[in-house]
C-alpha positions as CSV (number, residue, x, y, z in Angstrom):
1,X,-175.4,122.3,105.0
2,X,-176.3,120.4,108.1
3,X,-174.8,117.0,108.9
4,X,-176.9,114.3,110.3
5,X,-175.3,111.9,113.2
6,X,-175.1,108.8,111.3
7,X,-174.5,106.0,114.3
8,X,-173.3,103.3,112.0
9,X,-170.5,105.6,110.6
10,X,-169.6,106.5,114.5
11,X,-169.3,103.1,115.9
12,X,-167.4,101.8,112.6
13,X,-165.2,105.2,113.1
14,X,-165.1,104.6,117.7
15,X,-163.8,100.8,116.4
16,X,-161.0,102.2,114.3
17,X,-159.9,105.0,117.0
18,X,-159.0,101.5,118.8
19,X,-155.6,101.2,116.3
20,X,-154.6,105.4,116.6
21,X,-151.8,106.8,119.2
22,X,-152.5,110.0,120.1
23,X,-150.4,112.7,122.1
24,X,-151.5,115.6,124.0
25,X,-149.1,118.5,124.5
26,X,-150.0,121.4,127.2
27,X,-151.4,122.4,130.7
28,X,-151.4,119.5,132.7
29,X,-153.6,120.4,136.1
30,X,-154.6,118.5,138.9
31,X,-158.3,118.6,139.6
32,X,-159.0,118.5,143.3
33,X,-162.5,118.2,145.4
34,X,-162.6,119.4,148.7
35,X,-166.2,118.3,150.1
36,X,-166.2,120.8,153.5
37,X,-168.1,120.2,156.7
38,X,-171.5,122.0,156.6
39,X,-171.6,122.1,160.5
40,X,-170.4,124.3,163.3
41,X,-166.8,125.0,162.7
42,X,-164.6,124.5,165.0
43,X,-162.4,127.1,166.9
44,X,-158.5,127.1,166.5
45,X,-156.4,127.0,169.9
46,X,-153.9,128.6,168.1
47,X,-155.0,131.3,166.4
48,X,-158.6,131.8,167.9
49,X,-160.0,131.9,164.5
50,X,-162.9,129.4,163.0
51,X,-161.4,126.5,161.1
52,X,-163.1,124.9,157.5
53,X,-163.0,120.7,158.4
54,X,-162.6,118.6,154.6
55,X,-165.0,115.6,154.9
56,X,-163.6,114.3,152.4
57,X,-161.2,114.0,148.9
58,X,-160.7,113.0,145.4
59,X,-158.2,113.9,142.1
60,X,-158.3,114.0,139.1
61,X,-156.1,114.7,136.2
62,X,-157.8,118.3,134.5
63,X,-156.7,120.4,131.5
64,X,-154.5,118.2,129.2
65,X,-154.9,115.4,132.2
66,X,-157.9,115.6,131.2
67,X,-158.3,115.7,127.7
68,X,-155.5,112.6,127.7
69,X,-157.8,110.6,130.3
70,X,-160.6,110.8,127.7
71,X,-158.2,109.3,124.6
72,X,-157.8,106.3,127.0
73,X,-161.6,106.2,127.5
74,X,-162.6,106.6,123.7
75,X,-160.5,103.6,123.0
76,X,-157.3,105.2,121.5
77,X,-154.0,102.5,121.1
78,X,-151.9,104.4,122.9
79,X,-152.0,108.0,124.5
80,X,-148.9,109.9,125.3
81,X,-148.2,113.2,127.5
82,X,-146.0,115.8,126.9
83,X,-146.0,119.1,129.5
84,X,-144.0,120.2,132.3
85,X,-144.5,119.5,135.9
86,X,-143.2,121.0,139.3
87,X,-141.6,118.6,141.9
88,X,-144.0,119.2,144.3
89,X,-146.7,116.9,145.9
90,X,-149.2,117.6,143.4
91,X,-146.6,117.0,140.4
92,X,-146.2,113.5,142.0
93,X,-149.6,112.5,142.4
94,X,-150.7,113.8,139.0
95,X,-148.1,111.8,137.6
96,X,-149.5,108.9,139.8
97,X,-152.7,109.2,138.1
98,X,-151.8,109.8,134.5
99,X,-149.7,106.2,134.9
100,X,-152.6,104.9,136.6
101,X,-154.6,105.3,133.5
102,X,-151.7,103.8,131.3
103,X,-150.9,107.0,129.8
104,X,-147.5,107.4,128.8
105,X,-145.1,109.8,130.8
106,X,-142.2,109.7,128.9
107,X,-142.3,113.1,127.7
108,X,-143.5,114.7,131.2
109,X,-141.0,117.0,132.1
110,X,-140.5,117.7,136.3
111,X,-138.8,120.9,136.6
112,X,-137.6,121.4,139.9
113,X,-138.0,125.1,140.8
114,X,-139.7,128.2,139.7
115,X,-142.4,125.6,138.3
116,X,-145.7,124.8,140.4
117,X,-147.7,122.1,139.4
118,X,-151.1,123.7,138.3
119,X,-153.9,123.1,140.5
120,X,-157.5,123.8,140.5
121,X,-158.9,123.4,144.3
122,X,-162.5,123.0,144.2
123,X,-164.5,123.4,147.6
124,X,-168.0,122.0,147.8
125,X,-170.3,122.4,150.4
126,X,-173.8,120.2,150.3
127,X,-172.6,119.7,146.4
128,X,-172.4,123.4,145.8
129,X,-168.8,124.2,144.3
130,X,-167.3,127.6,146.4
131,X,-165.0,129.3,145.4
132,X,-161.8,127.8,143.9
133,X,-158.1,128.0,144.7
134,X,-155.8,128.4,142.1
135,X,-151.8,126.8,142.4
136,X,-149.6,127.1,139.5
137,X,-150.4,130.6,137.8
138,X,-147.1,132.4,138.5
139,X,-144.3,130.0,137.1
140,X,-141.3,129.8,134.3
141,X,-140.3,127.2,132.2
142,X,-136.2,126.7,132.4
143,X,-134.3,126.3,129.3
144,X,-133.4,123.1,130.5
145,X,-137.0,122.1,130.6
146,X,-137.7,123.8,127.3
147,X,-134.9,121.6,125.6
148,X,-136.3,118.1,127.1
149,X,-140.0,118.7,126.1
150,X,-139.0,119.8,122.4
151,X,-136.4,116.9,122.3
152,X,-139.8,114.5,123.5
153,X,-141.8,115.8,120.7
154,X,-139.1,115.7,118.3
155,X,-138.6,111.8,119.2
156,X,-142.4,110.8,119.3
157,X,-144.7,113.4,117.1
158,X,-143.5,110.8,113.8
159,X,-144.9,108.2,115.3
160,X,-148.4,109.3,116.1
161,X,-151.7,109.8,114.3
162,X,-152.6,112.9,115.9
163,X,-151.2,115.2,118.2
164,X,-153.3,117.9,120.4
165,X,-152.1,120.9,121.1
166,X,-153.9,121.8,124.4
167,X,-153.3,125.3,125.8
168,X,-155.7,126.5,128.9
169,X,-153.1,128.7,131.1
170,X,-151.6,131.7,130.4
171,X,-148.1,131.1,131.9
172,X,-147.8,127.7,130.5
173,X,-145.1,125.8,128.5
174,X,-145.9,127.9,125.2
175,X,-142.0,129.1,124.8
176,X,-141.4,131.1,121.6
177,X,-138.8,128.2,120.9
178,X,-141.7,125.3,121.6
179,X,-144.2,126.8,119.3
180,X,-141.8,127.0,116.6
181,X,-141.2,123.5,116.8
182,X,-144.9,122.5,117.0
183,X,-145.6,124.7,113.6
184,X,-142.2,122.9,112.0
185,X,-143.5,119.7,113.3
186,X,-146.9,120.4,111.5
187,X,-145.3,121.4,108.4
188,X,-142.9,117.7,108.2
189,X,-145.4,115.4,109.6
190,X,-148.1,115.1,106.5
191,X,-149.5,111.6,108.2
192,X,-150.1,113.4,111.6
193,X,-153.2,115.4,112.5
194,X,-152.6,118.6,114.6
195,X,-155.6,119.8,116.8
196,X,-155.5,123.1,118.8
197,X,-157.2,124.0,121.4
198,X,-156.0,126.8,122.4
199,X,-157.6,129.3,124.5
200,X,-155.5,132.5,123.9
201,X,-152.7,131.8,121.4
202,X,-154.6,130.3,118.7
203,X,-152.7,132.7,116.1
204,X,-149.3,131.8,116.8
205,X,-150.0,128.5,115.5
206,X,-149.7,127.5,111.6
207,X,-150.6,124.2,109.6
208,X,-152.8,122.8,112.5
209,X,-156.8,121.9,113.0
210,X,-158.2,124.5,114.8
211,X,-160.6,123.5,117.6
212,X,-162.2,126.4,119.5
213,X,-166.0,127.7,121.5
214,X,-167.5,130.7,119.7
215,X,-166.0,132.9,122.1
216,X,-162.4,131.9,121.2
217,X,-163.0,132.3,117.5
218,X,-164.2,135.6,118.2
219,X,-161.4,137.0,119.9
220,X,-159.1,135.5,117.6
221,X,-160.1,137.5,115.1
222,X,-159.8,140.9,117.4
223,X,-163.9,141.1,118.3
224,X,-163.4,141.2,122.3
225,X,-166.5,139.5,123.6
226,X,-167.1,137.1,126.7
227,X,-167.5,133.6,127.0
228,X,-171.4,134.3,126.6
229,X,-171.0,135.6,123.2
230,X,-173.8,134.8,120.9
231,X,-172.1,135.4,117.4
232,X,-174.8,135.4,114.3
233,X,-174.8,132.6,111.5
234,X,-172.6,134.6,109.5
235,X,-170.6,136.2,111.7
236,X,-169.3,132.6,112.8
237,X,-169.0,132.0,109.3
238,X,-166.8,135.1,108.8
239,X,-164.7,134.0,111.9
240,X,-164.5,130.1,110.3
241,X,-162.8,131.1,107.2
242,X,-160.4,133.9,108.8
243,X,-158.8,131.2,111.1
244,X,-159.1,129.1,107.9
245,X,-156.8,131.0,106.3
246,X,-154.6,131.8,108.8
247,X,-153.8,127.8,108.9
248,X,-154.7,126.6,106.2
249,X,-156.5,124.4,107.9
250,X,-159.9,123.4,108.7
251,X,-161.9,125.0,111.5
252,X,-164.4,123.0,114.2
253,X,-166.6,125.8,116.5
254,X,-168.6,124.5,119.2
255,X,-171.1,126.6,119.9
256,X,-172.8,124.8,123.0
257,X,-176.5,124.1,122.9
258,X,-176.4,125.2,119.3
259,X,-173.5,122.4,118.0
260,X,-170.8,122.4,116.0
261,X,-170.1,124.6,113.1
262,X,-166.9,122.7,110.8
263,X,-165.5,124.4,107.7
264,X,-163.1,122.5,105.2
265,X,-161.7,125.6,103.8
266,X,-164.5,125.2,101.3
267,X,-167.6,123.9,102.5
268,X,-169.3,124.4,106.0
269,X,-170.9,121.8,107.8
270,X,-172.7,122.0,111.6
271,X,-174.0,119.6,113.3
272,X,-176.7,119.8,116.0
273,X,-176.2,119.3,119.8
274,X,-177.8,116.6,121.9
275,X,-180.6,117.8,124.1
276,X,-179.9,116.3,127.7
277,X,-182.4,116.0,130.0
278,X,-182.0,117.4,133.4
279,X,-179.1,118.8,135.2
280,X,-175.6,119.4,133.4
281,X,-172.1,120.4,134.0
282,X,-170.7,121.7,131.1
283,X,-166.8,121.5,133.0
284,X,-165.1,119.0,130.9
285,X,-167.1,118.9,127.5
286,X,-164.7,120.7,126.1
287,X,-161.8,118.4,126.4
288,X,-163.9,115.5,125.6
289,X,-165.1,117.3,122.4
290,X,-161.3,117.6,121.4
291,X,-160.0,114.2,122.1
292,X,-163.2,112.9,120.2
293,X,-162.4,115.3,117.3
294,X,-158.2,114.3,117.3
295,X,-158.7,110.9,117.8
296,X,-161.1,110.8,114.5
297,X,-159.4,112.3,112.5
298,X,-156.5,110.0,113.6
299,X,-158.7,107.4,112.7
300,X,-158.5,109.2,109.1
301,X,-162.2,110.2,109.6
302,X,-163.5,113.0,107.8
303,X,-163.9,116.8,109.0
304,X,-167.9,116.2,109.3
305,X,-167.5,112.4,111.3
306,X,-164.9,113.9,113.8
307,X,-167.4,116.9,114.5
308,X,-170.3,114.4,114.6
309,X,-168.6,112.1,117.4
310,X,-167.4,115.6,119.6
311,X,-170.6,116.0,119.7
312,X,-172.0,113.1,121.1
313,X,-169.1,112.6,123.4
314,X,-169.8,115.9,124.7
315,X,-172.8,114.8,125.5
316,X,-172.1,112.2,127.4
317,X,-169.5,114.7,129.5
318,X,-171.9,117.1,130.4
319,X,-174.7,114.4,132.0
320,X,-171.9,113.9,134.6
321,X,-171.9,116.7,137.6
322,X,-169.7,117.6,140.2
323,X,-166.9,116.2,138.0
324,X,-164.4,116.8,134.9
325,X,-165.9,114.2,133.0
326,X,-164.8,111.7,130.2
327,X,-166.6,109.5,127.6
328,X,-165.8,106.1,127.1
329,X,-166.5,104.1,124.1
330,X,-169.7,102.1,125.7
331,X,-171.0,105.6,126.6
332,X,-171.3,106.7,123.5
333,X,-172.2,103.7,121.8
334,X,-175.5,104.0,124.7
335,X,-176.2,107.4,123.9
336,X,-176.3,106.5,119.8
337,X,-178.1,103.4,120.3
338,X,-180.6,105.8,123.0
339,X,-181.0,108.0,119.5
340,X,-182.0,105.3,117.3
């Protein structure tokens, strides 16, 4: 079947996202832009060696930061963050930011050693994005900080609507011990929805809404493939109900310019993607697309609606360049109006 984007259902469901709290667990990043000097670079007296001048600066909250900056912007009640932070410069000002956009901290945890604050550098010259610099790859949660991020969730998880389950890094806070609580969590918690988004780990997790690009699903199920994979009708299918039953949960796929593919564990469902017109940037959609998705079905929205509003916020992410974008609620409500 293929599900139709009805705009009436979407703003009725964007109006009742405005009573959910929401939590996102996971890799909290720093996005920083670096806009270099194009000219003649200047010589160092020291070293005799040509130095790169930065014209200019901005940060952003990226990974979980990111997908928790858009709950704020879709209109959730409350948005709380849960993850693990060095106590470093960048830990500080990423902390800055998230209370800056009235997220709540409580369950940040700042370790203090043998944990760097992840941080993605991004260098632009003449708004072309260079290579990037990567902080934060090599680190270890303690036990300490293990303790004090399960003992956050343990505290808060009842009280939400939905909790994401955000996982980007490969050395991130995804203890042994942690994920065992997050699956325990999802098996006690009946009135709380559990979206993952997990890029490598997606099997370790039980009793949760699974979130994922085609790629991911692929490679969850063992087919090794790249993030260009173009999987058949069927074959994404096939992939659907394996996860399926795995979690015993239902599946959303994003499959880019082709949409969403959602399966209930009995019935499949896609819905299209909206064309955009000129440039795009996908960097972003797909956090957007997930705090759309957990923040409808919060809303006690079904499978289909939740898909149907990813999608749209999505669209709205990827009309934004040079940035790791969010949707608000009057965005969205523009682009459905723009479709009527």
């Amino acid at each position: 079947m293929t599900g139709g984007i009805d705009r009436h259902k979407l703003s009725g469901l964007l109006d009742a996202i405005g009573g959910v709290a929401v939590g996102v667990i996971g890799d909290f990043c720093l996005d920083a832009y670096w806009e270099l000097d194009a000219g003649e670079a200047e010589i160092s007296v020291e070293t005799g060696k040509p130095t790169r001048a930065v014209r200019g600066q901005r940060y952003s909250p990226g990974g979980a930061g990111n997908v928790a900056s858009n709950l704020v912007d879709i209109g959730a009640r409350q948005v709380a963050g849960f993850g693990v932070l060095g106590d470093d410069l960048f830990g500080r000002e990423l902390l800055a930011l998230l209370r800056e956009r009235r997220i709540d901290t409580t369950g940040m945890v700042i370790q203090k050693g043998g944990w760097d604050t992840p941080v993605y550098a991004k260098p632009y010259i003449a708004g072309q994005e260079q290579e990037r610099f990567d902080f934060g790859r090599w680190k270890e949660m303690s036990g300490k900080s293990e303790q004090m991020l399960i003992g956050a969730l343990r505290a808060r998880v009842p009280t939400l609507d939905a909790l994401i389950i955000n996982q980007q890094l490969i050395h991130g806070p995804y203890s042994d011990a942690l994920i065992a609580e997050l699956n325990r969590l999802a098996a006690e918690c009946d009135t709380v929805c559990f979206l993952l988004d997990a890029r490598d780990i997606i099997g370790r997790f039980r009793g949760m809404t699974a979130m994922m690009n085609a790629a991911e699903a692929a490679r969850a199920c063992g087919v090794p493939c790249t993030y260009e994979y173009t999987p058949s009708p069927a074959d994404l299918r096939e992939h659907a109900r394996t996860i399926a039953g795995r979690s015993g949960k239902p599946v959303l796929i994003t499959c880019g310019t082709e949409g969403l593919l959602a399966y209930d564990g009995t019935e499949f469902n896609s819905v299209p993607a909206i064309s955009a017109s000129g440039p795009t940037d996908p960097v972003g959609a797909g956090d957007t697309a997930a705090a759309a998705a957990a923040a409808a079905l919060g809303a006690r929205g079904t499978l289909l609606e939740a898909a149907a509003l990813a999608a749209v916020a999505a669209s709205v992410t990827v009309r934004k360049l040079g940035e790791t974008g969010t949707a608000s609620q009057e965005e969205i409500l523009s682009l459905l109006g723009s479709m009527a």
